[in-house]
N, C-alpha and C positions, 0 to 999 in steps of 0.2 A: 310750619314744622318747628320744635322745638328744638333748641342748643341739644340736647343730649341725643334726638332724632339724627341730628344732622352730622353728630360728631361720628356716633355709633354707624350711619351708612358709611361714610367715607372709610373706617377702618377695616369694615367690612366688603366694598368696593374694593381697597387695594390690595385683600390679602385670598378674596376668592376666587377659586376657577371653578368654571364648571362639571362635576362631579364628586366635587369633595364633598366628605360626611365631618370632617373638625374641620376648624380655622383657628389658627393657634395667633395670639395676639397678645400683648404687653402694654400696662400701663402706660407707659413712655409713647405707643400708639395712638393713646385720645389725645395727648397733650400737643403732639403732633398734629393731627389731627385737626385740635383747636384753631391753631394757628394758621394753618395752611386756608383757613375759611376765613380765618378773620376773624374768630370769635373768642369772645373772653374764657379763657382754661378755669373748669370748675376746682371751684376748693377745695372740694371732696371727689375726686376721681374715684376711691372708691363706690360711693354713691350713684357713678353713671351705669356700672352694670350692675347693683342693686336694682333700680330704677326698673331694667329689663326683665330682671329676675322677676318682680316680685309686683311690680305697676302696671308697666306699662308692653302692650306689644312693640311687635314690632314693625317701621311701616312698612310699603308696599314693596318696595324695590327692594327690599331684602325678604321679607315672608314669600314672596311670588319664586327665589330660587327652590325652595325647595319643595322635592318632590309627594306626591299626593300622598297623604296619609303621614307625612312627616310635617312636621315645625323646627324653627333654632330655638336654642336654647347657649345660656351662656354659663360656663361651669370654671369653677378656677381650678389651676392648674400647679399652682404654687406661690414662690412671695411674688407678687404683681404682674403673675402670669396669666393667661386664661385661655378659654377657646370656642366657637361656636362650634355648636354638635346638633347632629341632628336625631332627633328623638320622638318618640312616637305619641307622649304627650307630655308636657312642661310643665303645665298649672294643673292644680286640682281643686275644682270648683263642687258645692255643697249641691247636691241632687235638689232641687226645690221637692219632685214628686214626692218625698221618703216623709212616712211620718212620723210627726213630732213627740214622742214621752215627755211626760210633765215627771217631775223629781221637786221633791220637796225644800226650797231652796233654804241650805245651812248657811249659807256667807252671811257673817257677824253684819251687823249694820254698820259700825264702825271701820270695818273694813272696803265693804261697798262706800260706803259714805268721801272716804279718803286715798281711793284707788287714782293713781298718780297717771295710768294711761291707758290705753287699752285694754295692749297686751296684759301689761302688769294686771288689770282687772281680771283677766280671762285667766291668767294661772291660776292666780288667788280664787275665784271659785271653782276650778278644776278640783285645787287643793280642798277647801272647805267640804266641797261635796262629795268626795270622793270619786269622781267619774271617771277615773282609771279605773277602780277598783269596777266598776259598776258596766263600765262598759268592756272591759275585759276578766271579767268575771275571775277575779287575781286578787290577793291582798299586795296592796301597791302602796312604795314610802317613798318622800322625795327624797333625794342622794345631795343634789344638789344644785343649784341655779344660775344659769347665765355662766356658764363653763364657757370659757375661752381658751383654743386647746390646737393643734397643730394635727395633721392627717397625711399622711404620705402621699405625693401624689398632688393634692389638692393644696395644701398648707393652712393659716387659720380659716379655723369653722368659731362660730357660737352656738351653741345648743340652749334653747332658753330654759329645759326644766330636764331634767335626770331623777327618773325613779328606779327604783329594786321591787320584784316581788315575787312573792313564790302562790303555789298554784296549789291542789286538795291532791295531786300527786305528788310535791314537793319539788318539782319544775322550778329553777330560778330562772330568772328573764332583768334583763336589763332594760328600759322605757326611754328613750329619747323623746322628747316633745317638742314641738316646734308649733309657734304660738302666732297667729295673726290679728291684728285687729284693724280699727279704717279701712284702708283703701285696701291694703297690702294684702298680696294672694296667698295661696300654698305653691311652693314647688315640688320638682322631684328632685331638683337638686340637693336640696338640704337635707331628703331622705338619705340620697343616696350616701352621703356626706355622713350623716348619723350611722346608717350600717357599716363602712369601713372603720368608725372611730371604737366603735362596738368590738368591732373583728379584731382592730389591732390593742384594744386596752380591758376588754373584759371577755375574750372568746369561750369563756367554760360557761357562761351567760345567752341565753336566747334573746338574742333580740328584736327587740316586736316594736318597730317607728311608729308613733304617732304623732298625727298632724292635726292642727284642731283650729277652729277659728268663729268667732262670731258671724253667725250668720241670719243677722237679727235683732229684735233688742232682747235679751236674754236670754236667745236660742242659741245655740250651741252645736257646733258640728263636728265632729270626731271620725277622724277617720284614722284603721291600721294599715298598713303600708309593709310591702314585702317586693325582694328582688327577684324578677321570673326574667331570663334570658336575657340579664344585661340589663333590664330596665325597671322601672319601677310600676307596681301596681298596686290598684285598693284590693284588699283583702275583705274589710266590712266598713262600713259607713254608720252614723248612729247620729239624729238630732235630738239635742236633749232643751226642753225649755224651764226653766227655773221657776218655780211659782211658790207661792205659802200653799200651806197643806192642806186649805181647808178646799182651794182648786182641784185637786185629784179627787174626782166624782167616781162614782160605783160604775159609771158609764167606763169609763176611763180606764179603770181597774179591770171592770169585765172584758174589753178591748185586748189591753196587754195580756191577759191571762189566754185570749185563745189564736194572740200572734204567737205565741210565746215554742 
């Protein structure tokens, strides 16, 4: 079991009973924590419930409390606050069944060529190709990048891409993005995260979350995200694959024209 395994059951051990739905807990908890096993306190505390968020499950002796058709999930709560919640699904993973659209790939070479990370890769062709625009059938402009911002309630969020765009009714929408790449999953926490920061700094704005992540080598998974009853759900899904233009075949075209 790994240090962040072992730190994570113990706080969660000493702080739950049986029947709760939160477990409210505080940084100063893991460090605790640490210590009381004997193991070296991470230097990035925040990064242990990233880790949960976004890596790694969780193991047995804590997934096993809760009840069927629920999972934990870990949500912050404010500055070095947090809580486990029980929620009816945590990660959102890319449908393999759903099929793939080929799109004529715009990303500059020089862009691809000196993409510094994943993520950073996957904005950058989001942005190039327009796939807001494309997949939310919206003219969509980015606002702004890697917003680092405070939420009531929660305290810092990051949002990694912020667009504006308006609609052939004249609809304006405001677009949080939230971007994965390697390992790292999608949540619904960062959803839910993006819709309150929505509510409290742009509410004359619809806001329409999107979550998007590599799922593949130059496919691409997109999904819009919307709050039903407290919780977060997919609205639409859409795999898009990157190719040169000479790959989208009359097959290809005839296909989309009678999904369509």
């Amino acid at each position: 079991m790994s240090t962040y395994h072992r730190i994570i059951e113990r706080v969660f051990a000493e702080r739950y009973r049986p029947g709760d739905i939160e477990v409210a807990f505080v940084r100063q908890d893991l460090v605790d924590a640490a210590e009381a096993l004997g193991l070296p306190v991470p230097k990035n505390l925040g990064d242990v419930t990233y880790t949960f968020r976004s890596r790694r499950t969780f193991q047995k002796s804590v997934a096993d409390t809760a009840p069927a058709g629920k999972q934990w999930s870990i949500r912050g709560t404010g500055q070095g606050t947090y809580k486990f919640r029980l929620v009816t699904v945590s990660r959102i993973v890319p449908n393999t069944a759903l099929m793939t659209i080929k799109i004529p790939d715009a990303t500059p070479e020089i862009v691809s060529a000196h993409a510094m990370s994943d993520e950073q890769a996957l904005l950058a062709k989001i942005r190039y190709n327009r796939l807001i625009d494309i997949f939310l059938g919206v003219s969509a402009y980015s606002l702004q990048s890697h917003l680092r911002t405070t939420v009531r309630g929660i305290g810092q969020i990051e949002v990694d891409e912020i667009y504006v765009a308006v609609d052939s009714a004249g609809r304006q929408f405001v677009l949080p993005v939230q971007a994965k790449g390697g390992s790292d999953q999608l949540t619904v926490e960062q959803s839910e995260q993006d819709l309150l920061w929505c509510h409290e700094r742009l509410p004359d704005l619809i806001c329409r979350p999107i979550l998007t992540q590599f799922a593949g080598s130059d496919l691409i998974a997109m999904f819009e995200v919307t709050m039903v009853d407290g919780e977060i759900r997919v609205v639409q899904e859409r795999h898009y694959r990157l190719v040169p233009a000479s790959d989208v075949t009359p097959e290809d075209l005839s296909r989309y024209r009678d999904s369509a």
